[in-house]
C-alpha positions as CSV (number, residue, x, y, z in Angstrom):
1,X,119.1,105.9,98.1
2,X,118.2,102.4,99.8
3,X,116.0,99.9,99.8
4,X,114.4,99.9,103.0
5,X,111.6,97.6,102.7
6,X,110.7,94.8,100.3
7,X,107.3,93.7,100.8
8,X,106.2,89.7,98.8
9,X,102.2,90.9,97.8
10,X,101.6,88.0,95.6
11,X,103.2,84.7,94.8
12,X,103.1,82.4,91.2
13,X,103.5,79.0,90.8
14,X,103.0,78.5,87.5
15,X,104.7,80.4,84.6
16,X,107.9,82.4,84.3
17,X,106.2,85.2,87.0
18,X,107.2,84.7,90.6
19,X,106.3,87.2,92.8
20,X,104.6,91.1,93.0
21,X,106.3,92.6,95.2
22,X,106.5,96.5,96.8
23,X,109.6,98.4,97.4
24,X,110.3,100.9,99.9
25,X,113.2,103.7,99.8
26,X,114.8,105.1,102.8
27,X,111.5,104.8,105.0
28,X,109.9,107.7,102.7
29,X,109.1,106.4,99.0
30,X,107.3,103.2,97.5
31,X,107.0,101.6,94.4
32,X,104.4,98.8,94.3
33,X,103.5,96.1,91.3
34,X,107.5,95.2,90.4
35,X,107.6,91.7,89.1
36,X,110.3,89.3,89.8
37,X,110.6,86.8,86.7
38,X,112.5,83.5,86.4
39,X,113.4,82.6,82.9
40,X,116.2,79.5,82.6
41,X,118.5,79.8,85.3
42,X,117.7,83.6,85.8
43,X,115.9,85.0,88.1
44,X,115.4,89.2,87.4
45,X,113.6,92.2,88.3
46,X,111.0,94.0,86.2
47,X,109.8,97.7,86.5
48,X,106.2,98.7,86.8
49,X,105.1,99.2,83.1
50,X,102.2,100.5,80.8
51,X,101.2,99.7,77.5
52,X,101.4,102.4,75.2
53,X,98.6,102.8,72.4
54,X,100.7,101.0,69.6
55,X,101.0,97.9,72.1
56,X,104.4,98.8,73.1
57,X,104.8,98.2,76.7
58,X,107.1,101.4,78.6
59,X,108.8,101.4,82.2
60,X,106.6,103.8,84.3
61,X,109.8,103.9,86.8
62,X,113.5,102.7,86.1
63,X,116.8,102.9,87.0
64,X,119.1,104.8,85.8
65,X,122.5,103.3,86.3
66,X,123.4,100.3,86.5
67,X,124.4,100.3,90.4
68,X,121.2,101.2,91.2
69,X,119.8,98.1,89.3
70,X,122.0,95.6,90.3
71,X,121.0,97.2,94.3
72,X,117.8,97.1,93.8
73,X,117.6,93.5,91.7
74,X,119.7,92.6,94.8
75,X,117.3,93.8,97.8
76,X,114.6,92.3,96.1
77,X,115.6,88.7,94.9
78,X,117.1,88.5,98.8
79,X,113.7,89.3,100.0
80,X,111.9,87.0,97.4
81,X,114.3,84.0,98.5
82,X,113.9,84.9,102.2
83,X,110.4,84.9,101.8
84,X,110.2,81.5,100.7
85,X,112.1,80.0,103.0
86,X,110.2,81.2,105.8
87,X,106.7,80.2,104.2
88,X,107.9,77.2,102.5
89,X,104.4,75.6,102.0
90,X,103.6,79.4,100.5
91,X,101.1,78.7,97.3
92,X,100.0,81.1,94.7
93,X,98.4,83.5,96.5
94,X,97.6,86.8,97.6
95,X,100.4,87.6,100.5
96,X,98.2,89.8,103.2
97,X,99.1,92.9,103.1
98,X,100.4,95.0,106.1
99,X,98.8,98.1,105.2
């Protein structure tokens, strides 16, 4: 499986949040609302998730090895960092979508 597509939908300036973003495999799957977080030094991907009834948040959508993590963490942080240097004076906002 590939990443195909990375789409930036919205953009943070404040807090550890960066970016939503929406992923696309091999031209035929998508998973929207992944987060990209920076925290330190780190920047790193997180899943689409829903809290459970006891408050407990769980990944709707994960991978399952760690190649595909470190692919996908890597598709999408190139895309985030692409982003923003072509949109340099980009603020938090909604990115328009090209739906």
């Amino acid at each position: 499986m590939e990443v195909t597509e990375v789409k930036v939908r919205k953009i943070f300036s404040e807090g550890p949040m960066r970016a939503i973003v929406s992923i696309t495999f091999d031209n035929e799957l998508a998973l929207h609302d992944v987060k990209i977080v920076s925290s330190g030094d780190k920047t790193f991907v997180v899943m689409p998730a829903k809290k459970n009834p006891n408050g407990e948040f769980r990944d709707i959508v994960h991978p399952i090895n760690s190649r595909a993590r470190v692919a996908i963490e890597s598709a999408v942080i190139s895309a985030y960092k692409k982003f923003l240097e072509e949109n340099p004076d980009a603020e938090a906002s909604t990115v328009p979508a090209e739906i």
